[in-house]
N, CA, C and O atoms as CSV, one atom per row, in Angstrom:
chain,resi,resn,atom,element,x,y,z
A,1,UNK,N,N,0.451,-3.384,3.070
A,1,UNK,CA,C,-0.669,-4.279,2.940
A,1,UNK,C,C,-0.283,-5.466,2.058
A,1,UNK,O,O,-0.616,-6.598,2.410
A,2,UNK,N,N,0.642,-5.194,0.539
A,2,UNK,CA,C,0.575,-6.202,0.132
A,2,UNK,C,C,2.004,-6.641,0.526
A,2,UNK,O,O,2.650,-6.950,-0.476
A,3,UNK,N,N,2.701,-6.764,1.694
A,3,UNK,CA,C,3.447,-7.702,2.042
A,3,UNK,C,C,3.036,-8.558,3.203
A,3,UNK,O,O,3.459,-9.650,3.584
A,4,UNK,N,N,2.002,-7.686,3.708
A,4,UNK,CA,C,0.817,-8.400,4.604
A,4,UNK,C,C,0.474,-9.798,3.916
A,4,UNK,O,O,0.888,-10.908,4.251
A,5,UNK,N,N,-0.121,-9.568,3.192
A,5,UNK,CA,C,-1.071,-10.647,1.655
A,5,UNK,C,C,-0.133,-11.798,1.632
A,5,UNK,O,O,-0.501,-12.953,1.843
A,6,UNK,N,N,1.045,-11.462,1.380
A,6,UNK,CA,C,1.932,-12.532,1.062
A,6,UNK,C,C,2.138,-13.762,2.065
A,6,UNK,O,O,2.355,-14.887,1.613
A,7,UNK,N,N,2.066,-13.524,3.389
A,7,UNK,CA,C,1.755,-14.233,4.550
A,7,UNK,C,C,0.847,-14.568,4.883
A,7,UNK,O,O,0.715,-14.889,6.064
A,8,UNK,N,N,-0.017,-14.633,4.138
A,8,UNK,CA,C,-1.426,-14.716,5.104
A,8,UNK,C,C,-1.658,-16.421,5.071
A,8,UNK,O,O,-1.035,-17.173,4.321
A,9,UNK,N,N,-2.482,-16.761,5.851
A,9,UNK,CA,C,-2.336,-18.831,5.944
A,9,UNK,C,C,-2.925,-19.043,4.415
A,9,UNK,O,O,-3.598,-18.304,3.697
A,10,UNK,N,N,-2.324,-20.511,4.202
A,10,UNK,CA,C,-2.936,-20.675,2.747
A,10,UNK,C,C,-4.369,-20.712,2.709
A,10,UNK,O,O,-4.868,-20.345,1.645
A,11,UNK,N,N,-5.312,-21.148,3.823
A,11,UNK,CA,C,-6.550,-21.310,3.015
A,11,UNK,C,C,-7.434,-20.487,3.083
A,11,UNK,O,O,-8.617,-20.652,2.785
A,12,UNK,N,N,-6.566,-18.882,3.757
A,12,UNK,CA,C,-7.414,-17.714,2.742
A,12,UNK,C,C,-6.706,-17.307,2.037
A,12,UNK,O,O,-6.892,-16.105,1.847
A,13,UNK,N,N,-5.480,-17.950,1.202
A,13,UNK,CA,C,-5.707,-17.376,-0.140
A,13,UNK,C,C,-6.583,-17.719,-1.439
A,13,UNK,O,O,-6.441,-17.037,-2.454
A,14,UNK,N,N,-7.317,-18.582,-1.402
A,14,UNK,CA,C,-8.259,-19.019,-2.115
A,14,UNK,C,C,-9.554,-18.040,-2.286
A,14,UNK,O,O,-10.479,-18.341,-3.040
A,15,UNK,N,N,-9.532,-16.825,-1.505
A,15,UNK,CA,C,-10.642,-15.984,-1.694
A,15,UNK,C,C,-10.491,-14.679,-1.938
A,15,UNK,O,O,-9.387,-14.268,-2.296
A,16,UNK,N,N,-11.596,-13.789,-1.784
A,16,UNK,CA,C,-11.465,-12.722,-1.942
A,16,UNK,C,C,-11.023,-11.796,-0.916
A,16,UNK,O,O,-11.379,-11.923,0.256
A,17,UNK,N,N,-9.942,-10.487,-1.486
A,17,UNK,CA,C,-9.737,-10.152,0.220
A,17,UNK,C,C,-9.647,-8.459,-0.442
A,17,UNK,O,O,-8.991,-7.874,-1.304
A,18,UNK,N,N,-10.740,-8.123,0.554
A,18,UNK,CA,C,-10.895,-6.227,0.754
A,18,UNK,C,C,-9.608,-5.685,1.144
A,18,UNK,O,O,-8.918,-6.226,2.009
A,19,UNK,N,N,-9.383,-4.991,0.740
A,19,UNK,CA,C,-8.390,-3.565,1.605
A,19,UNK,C,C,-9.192,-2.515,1.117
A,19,UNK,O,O,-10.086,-2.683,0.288
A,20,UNK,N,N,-8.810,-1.167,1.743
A,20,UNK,CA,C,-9.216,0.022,1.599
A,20,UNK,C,C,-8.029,1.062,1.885
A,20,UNK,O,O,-7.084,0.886,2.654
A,21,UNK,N,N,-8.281,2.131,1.130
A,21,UNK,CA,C,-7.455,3.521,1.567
A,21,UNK,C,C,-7.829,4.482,1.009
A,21,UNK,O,O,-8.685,4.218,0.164
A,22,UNK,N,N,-7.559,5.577,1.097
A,22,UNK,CA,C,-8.187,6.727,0.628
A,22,UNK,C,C,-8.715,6.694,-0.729
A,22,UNK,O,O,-8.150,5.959,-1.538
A,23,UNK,N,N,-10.070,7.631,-1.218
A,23,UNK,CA,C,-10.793,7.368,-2.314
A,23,UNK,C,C,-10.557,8.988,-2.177
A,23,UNK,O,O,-10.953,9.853,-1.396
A,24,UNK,N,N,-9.918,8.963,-3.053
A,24,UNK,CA,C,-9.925,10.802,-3.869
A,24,UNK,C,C,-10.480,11.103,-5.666
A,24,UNK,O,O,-10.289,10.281,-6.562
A,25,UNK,N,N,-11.003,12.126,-5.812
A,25,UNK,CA,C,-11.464,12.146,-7.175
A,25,UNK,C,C,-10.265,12.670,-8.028
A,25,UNK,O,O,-9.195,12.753,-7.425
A,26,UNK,N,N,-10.283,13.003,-9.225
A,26,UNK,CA,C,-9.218,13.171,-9.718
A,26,UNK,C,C,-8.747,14.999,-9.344
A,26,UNK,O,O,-7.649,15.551,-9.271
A,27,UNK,N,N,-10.112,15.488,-9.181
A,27,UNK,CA,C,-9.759,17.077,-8.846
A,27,UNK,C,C,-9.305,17.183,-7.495
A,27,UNK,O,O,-8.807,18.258,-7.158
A,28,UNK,N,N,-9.376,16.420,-6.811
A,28,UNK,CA,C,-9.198,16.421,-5.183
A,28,UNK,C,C,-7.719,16.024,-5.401
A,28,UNK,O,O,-6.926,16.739,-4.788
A,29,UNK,N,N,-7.030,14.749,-6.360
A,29,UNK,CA,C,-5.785,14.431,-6.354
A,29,UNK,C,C,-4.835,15.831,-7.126
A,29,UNK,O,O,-3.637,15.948,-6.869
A,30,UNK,N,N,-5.337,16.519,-7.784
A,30,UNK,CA,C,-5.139,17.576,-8.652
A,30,UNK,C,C,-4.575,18.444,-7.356
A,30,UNK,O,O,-3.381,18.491,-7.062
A,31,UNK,N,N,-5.341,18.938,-6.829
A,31,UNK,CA,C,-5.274,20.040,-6.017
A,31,UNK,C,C,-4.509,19.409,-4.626
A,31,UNK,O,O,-4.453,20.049,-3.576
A,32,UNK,N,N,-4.204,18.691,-4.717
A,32,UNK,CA,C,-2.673,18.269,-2.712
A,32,UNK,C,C,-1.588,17.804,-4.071
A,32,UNK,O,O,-0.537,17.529,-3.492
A,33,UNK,N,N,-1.396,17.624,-5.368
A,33,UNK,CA,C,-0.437,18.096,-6.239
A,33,UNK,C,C,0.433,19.682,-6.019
A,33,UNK,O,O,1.528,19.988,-5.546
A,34,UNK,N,N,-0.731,20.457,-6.652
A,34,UNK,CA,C,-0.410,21.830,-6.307
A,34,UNK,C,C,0.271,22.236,-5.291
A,34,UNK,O,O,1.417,22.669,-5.174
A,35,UNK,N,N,-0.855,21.979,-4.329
A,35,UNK,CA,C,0.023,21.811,-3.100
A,35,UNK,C,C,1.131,21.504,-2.251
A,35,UNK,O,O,1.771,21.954,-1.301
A,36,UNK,N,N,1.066,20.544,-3.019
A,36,UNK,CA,C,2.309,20.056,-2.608
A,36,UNK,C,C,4.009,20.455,-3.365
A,36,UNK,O,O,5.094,20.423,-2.784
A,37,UNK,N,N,3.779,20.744,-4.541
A,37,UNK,CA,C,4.414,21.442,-5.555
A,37,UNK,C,C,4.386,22.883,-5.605
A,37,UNK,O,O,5.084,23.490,-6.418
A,38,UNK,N,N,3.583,23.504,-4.742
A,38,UNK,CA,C,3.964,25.014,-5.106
A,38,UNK,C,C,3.142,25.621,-6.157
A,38,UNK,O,O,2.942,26.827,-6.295
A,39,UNK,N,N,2.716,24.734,-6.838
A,39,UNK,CA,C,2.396,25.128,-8.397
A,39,UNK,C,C,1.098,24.735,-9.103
A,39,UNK,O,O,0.662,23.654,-8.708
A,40,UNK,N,N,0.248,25.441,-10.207
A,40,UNK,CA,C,-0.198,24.880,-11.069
A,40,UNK,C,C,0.080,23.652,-11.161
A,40,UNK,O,O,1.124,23.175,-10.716
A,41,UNK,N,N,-1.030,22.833,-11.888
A,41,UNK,CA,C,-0.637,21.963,-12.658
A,41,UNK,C,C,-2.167,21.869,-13.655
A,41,UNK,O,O,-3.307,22.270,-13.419
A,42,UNK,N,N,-1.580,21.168,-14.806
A,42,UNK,CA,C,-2.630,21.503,-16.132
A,42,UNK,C,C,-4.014,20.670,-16.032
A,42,UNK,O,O,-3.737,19.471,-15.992
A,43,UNK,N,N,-5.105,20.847,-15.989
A,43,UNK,CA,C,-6.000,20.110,-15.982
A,43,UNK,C,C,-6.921,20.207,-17.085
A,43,UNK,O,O,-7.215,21.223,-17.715
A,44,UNK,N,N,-7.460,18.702,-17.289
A,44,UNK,CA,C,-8.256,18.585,-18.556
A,44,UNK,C,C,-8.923,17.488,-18.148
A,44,UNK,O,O,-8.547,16.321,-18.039
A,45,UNK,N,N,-10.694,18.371,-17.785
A,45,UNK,CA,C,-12.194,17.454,-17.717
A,45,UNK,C,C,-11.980,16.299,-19.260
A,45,UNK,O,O,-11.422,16.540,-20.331
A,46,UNK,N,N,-12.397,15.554,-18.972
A,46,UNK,CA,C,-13.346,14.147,-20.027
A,46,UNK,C,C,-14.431,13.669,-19.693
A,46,UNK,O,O,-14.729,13.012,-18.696
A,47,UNK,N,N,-15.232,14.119,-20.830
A,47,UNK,CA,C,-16.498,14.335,-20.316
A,47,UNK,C,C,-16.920,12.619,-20.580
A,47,UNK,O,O,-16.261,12.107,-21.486
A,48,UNK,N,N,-17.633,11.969,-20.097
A,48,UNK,CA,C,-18.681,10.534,-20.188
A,48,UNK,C,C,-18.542,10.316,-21.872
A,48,UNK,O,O,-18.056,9.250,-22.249
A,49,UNK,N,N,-18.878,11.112,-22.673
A,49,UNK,CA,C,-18.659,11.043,-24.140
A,49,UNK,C,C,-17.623,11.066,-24.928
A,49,UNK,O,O,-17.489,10.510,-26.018
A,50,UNK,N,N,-16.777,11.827,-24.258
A,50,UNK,CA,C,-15.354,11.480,-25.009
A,50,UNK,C,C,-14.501,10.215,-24.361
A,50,UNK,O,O,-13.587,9.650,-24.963
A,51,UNK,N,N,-15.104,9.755,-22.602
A,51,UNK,CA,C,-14.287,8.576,-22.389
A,51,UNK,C,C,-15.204,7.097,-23.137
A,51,UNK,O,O,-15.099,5.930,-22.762
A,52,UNK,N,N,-15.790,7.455,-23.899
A,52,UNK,CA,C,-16.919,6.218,-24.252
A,52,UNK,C,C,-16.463,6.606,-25.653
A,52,UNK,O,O,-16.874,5.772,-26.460
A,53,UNK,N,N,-15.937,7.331,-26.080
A,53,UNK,CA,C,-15.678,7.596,-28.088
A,53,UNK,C,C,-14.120,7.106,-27.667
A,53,UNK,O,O,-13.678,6.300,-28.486
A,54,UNK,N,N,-13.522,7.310,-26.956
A,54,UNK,CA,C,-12.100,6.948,-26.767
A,54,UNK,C,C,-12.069,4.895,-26.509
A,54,UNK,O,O,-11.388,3.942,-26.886
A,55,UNK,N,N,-12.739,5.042,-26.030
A,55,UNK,CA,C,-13.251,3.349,-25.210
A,55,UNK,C,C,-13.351,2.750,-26.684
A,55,UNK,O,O,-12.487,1.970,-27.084
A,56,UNK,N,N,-14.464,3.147,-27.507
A,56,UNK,CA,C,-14.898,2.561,-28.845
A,56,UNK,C,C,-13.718,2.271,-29.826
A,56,UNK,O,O,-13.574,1.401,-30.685
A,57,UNK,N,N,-12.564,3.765,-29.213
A,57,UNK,CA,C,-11.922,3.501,-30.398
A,57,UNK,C,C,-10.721,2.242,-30.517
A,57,UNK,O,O,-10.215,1.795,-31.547
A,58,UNK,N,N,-10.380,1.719,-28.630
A,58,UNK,CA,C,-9.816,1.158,-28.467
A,58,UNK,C,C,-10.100,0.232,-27.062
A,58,UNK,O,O,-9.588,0.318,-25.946
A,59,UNK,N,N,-11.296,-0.833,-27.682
A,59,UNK,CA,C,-12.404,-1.575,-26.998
A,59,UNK,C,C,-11.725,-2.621,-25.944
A,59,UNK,O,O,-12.318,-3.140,-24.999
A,60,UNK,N,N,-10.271,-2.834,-26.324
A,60,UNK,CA,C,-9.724,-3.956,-25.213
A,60,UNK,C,C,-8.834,-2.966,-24.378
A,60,UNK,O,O,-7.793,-3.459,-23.943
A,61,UNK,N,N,-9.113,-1.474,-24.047
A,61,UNK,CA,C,-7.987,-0.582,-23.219
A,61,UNK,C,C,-8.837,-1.247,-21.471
A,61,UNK,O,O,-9.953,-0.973,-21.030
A,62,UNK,N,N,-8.229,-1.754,-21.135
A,62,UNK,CA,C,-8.963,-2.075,-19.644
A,62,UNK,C,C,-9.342,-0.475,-18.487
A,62,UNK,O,O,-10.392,-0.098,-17.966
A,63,UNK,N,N,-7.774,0.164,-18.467
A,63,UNK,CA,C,-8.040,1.413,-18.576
A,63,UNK,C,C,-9.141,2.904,-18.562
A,63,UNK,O,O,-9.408,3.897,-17.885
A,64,UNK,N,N,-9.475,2.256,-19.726
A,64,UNK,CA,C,-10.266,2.807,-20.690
A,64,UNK,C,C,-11.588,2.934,-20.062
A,64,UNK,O,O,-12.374,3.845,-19.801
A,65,UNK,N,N,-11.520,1.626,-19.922
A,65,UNK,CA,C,-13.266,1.013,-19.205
A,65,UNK,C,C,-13.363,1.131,-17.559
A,65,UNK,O,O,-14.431,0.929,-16.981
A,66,UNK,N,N,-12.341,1.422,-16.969
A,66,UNK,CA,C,-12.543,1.802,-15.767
A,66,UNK,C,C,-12.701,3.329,-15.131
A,66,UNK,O,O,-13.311,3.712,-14.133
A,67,UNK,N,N,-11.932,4.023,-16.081
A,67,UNK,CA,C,-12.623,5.762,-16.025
A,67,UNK,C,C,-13.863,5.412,-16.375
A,67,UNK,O,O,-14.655,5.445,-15.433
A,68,UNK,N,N,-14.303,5.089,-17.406
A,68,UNK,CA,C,-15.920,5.155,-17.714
A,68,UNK,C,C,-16.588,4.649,-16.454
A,68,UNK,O,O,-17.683,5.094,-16.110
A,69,UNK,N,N,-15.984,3.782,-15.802
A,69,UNK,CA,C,-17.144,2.834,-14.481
A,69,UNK,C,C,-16.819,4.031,-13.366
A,69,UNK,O,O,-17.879,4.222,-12.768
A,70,UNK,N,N,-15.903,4.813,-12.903
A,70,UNK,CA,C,-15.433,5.668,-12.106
A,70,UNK,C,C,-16.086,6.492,-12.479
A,70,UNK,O,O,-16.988,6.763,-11.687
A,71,UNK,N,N,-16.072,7.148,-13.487
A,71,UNK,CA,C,-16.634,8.200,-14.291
A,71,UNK,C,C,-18.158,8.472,-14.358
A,71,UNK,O,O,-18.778,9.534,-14.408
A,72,UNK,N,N,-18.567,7.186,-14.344
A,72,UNK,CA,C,-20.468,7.006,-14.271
A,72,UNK,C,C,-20.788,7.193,-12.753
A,72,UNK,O,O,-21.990,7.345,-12.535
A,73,UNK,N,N,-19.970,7.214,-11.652
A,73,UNK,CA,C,-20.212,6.694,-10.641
A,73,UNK,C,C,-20.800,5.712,-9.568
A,73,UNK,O,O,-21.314,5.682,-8.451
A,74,UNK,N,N,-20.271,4.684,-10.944
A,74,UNK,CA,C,-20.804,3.329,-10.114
A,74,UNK,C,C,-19.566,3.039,-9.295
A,74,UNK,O,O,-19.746,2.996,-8.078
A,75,UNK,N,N,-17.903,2.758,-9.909
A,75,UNK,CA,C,-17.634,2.195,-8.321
A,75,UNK,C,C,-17.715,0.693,-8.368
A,75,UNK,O,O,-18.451,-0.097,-8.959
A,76,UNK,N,N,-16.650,0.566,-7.496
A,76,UNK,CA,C,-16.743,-0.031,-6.281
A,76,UNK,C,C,-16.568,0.085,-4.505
A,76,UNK,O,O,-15.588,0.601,-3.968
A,77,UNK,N,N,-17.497,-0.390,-3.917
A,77,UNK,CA,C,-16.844,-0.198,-2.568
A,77,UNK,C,C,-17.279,-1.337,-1.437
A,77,UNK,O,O,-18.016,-2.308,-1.612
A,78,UNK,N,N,-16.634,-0.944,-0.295
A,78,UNK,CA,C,-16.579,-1.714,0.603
A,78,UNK,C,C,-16.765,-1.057,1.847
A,78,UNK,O,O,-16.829,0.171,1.789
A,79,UNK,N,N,-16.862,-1.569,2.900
A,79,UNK,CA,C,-16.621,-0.804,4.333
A,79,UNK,C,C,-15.741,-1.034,4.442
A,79,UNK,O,O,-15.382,-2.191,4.225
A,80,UNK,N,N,-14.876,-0.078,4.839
A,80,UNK,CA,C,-13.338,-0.072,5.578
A,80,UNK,C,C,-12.872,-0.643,6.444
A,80,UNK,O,O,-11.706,-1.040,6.442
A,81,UNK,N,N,-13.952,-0.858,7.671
A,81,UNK,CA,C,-13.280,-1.798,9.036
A,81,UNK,C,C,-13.766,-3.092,8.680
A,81,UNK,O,O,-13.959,-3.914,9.576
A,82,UNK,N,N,-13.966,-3.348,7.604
A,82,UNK,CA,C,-13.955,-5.017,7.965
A,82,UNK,C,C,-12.917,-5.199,6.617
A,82,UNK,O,O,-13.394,-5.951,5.768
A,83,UNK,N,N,-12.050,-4.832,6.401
A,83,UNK,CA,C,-11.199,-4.850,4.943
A,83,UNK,C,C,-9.829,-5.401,5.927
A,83,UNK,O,O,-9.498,-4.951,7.024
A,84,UNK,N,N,-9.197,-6.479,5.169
A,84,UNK,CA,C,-7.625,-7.105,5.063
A,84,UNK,C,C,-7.301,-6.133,5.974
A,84,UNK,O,O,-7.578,-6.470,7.124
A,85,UNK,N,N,-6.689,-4.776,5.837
A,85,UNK,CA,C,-5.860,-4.105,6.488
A,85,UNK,C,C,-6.550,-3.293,7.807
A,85,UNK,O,O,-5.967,-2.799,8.772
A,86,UNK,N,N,-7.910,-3.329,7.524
A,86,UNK,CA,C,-8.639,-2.651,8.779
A,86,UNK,C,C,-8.444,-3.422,10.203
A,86,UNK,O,O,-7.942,-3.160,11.296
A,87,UNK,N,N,-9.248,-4.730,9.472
A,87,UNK,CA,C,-8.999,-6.141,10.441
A,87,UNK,C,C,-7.554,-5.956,11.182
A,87,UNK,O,O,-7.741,-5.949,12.399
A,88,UNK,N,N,-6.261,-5.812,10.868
A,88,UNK,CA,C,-5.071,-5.944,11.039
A,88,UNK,C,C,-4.323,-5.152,11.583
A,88,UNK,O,O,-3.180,-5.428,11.947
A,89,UNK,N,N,-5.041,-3.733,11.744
A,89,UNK,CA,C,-4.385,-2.514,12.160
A,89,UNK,C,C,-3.501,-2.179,11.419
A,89,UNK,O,O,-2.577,-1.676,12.057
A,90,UNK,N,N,-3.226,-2.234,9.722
A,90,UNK,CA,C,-2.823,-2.039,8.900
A,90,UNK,C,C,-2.680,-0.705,8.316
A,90,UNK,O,O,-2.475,-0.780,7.105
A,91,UNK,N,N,-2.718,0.474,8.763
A,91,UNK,CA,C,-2.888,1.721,8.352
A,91,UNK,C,C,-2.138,2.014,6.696
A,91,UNK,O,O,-1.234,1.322,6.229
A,92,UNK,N,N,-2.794,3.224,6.000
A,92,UNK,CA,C,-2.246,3.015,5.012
A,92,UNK,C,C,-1.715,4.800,4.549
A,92,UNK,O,O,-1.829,5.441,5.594
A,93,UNK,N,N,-1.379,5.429,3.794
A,93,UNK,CA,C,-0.694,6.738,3.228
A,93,UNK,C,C,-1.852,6.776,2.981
A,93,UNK,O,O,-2.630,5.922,2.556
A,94,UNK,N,N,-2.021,8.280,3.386
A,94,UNK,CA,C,-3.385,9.421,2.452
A,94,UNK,C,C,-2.256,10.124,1.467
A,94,UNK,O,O,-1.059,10.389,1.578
A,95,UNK,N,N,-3.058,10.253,0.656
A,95,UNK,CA,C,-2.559,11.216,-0.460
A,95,UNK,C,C,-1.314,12.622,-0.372
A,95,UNK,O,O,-0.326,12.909,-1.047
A,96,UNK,N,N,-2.034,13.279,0.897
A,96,UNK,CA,C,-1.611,14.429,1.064
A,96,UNK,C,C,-0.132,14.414,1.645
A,96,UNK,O,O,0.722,15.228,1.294
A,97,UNK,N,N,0.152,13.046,2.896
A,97,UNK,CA,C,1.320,13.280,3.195
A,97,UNK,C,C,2.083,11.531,2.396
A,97,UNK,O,O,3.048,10.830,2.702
A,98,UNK,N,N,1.453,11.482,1.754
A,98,UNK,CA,C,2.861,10.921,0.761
A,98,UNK,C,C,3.433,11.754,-0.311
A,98,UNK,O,O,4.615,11.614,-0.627
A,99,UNK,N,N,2.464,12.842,-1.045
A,99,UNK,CA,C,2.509,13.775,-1.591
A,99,UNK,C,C,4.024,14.582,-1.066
A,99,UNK,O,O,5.079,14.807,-1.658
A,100,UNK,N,N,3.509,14.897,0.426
A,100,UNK,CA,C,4.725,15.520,0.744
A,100,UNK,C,C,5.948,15.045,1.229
A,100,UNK,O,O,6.743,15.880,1.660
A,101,UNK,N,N,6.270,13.766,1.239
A,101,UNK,CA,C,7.080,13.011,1.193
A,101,UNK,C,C,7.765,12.947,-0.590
A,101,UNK,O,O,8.973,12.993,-0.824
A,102,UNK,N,N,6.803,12.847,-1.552
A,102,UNK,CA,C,7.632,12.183,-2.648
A,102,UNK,C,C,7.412,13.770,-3.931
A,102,UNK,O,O,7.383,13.751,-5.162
A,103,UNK,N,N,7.333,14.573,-3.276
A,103,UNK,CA,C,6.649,15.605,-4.693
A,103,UNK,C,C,7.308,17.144,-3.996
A,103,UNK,O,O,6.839,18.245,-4.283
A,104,UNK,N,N,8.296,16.962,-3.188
A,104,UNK,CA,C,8.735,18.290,-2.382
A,104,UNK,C,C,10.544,18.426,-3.226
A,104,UNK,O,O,11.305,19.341,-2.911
């Protein structure tokens, strides 16, 4: 997609441009880990209060402030078929088999 971007005519690069690809939560990315590994792996919830006491403690982590917006479940989103790569027939890696491509 983003070598797509790089070509695109100049006078849409002046705007905004959607892509989309898989939206997994962090327990969903947790678990095609395992999977994919054979194995455990260690997990540790953060609850809304400890990512907002962590945020406070270090107010310019950009980071920081985007688990909390993920975390609240606000988000962002889009529809998929009208996104940069939908438009384009641009297909993109799900989780599970890049997983098993790069984690075997």
């Amino acid at each position: 997609v983003v070598a797509e971007l790089v070509y695109v005519a100049l006078e849409e690069r002046d705007k905004v441009v959607f892509v989309a690809g898989e939206t997994v939560t962090y327990g969903e990315l947790a678990d095609v880990v395992e999977e994919a590994m054979g194995k455990k792996v260690q997990r540790r919830e953060w609850t809304l209060k400890y990512l907002k006491g962590e945020l406070a403690k270090d107010p310019g982590d950009e980071m920081k402030k985007y688990r909390i917006v993920f975390g609240e479940g606000v988000g962002v989103a889009w529809d998929k078929e009208t996104t940069f790569n939908a438009e384009r027939g641009i297909e993109t890696t799900g989780i599970r088999e890049y997983a098993k491509k790069v984690l075997v």
